[in-house]
C-alpha positions in Angstrom: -64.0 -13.8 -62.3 -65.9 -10.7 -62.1 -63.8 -7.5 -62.2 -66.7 -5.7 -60.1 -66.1 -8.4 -57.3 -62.7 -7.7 -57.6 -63.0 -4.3 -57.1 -65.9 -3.9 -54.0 -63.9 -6.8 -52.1 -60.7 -5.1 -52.3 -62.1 -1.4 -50.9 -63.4 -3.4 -48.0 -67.1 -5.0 -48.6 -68.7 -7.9 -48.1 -70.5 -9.6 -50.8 -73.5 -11.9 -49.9 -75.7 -14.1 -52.1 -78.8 -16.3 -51.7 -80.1 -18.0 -54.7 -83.0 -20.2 -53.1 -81.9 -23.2 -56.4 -78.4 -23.1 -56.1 -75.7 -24.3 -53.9 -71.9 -23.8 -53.5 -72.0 -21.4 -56.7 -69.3 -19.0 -55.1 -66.1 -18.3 -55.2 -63.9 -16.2 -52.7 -65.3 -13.2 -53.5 -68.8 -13.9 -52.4 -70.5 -15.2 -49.7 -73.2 -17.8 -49.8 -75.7 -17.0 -47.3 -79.5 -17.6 -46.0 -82.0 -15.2 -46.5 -82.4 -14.0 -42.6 -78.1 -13.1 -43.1 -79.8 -11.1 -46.0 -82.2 -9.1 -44.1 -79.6 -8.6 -41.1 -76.5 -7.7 -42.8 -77.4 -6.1 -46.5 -76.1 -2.5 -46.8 -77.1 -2.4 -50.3 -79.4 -5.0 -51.6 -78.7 -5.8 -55.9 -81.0 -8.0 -57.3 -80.5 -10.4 -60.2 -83.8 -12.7 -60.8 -85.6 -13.5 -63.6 -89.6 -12.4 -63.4 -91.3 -15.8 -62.8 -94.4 -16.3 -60.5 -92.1 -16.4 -57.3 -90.6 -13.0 -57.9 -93.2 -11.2 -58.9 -93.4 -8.1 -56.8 -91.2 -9.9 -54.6 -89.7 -6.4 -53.1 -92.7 -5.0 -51.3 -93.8 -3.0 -48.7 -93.6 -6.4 -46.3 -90.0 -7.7 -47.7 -88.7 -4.2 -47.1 -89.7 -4.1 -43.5 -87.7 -7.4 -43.0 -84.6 -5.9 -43.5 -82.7 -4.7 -40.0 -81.7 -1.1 -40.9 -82.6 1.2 -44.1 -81.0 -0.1 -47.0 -80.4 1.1 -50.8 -81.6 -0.9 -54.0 -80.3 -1.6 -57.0 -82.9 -3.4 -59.8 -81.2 -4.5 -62.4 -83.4 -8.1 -62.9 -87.0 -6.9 -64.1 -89.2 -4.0 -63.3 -92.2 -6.1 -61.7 -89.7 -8.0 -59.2 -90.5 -4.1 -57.1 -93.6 -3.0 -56.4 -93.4 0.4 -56.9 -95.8 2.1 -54.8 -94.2 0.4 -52.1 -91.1 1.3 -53.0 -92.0 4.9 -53.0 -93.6 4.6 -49.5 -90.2 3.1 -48.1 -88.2 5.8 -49.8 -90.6 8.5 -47.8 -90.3 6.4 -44.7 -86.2 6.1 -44.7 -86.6 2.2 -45.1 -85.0 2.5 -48.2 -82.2 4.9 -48.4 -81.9 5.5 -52.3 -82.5 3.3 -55.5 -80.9 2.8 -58.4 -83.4 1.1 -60.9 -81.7 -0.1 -64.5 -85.7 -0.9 -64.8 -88.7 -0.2 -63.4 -92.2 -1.8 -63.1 -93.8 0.1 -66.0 -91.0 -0.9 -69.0 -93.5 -2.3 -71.1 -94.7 2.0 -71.3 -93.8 4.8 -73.1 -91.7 7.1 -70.7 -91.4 9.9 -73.3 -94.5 12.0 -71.9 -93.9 12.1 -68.3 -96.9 13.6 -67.8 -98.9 10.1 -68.7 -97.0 7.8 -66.3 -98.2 7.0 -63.5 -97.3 9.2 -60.2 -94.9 7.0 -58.4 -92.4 7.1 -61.3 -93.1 10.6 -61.4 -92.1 11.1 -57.5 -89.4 8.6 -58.3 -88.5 10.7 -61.2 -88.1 13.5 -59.0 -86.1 12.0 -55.8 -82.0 12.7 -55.4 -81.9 9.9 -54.0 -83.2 7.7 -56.6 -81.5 7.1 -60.4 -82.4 5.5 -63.5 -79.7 3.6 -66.1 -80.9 2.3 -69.5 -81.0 -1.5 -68.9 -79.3 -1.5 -72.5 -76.3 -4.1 -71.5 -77.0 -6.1 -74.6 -77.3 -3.5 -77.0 -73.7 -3.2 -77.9 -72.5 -2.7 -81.3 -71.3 -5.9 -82.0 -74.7 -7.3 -81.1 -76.9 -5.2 -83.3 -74.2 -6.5 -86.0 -74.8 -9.9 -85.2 -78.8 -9.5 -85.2 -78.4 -7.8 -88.3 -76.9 -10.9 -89.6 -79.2 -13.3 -88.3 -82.0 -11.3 -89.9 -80.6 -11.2 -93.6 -79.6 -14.8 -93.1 -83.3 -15.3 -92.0 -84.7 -13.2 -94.5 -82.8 -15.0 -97.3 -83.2 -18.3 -96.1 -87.0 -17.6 -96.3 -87.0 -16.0 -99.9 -84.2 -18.6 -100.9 -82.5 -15.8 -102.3 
């Protein structure tokens, strides 16, 4: 069971999912719904998809509009499932309320020299309303340990050390 289902259910909110592949995947804590409850109902919208032809700048100026009041994102899937220019215009607009992107459509750049990227992450960069996480979740300890590991074990294996 997730703890952070857990937690948002018990201060009151209501958890909805659509996964366009899957069926009866919930448990009490979530709700499975269609995408049309998605666009009426979502207060905050979280995705979690993998980048595949279908989800591709998925979340665009169009999607956004489809949605029945402003609403806050959270990206936390892949950068290029948001078009970011969009994004930016729904931000200006009040579509979109805030954003909080663990990445963002240009992860494959350099974001050391802010003055090279391109301006909608700058005007992202610079929004209250709009904040960045390291989408780091597998970088724990433990797991640069363990890919340590595999290397040597690799390394020997190849050298038949």
């Amino acid at each position: 069971m997730n703890n952070f289902l857990v937690l948002v259910t018990g201060l009151g909110a209501r958890v909805l999912a659509y996964d366009k592949y899957k069926a009866n995947y919930t448990d009490g804590f979530v709700k499975e719904c269609d995408m049309e409850t998605i666009f009426g109902e979502t207060d905050i919208l979280s995705l979690h998809v993998p980048l595949t032809h279908e989800t591709n700048y998925l979340v665009d100026a169009p999607y956004l509009d489809r949605f029945r009041k402003p609403i806050y994102l959270i990206n936390t899937s892949r950068g290029k499932v948001v078009k970011t220019d969009d994004l930016v215009i729904k931000l200006k607009e009040g579509r979109v309320l805030g954003a909080a992107l663990d990445v963002i459509e240009y992860e494959r750049k350099t974001l050391e020299n802010l003055e090279q990227t391109p301006a909608d992450f700058r005007y992202l960069a610079s929004c209250d309303n709009v904040i960045f996480t390291p989408h780091i979740a597998g970088w724990t300890h433990e797991s640069q340990v363990k890919l340590a590991e595999v290397l040597v074990g690799k390394i020997l294996e190849r050298f038949s050390v």
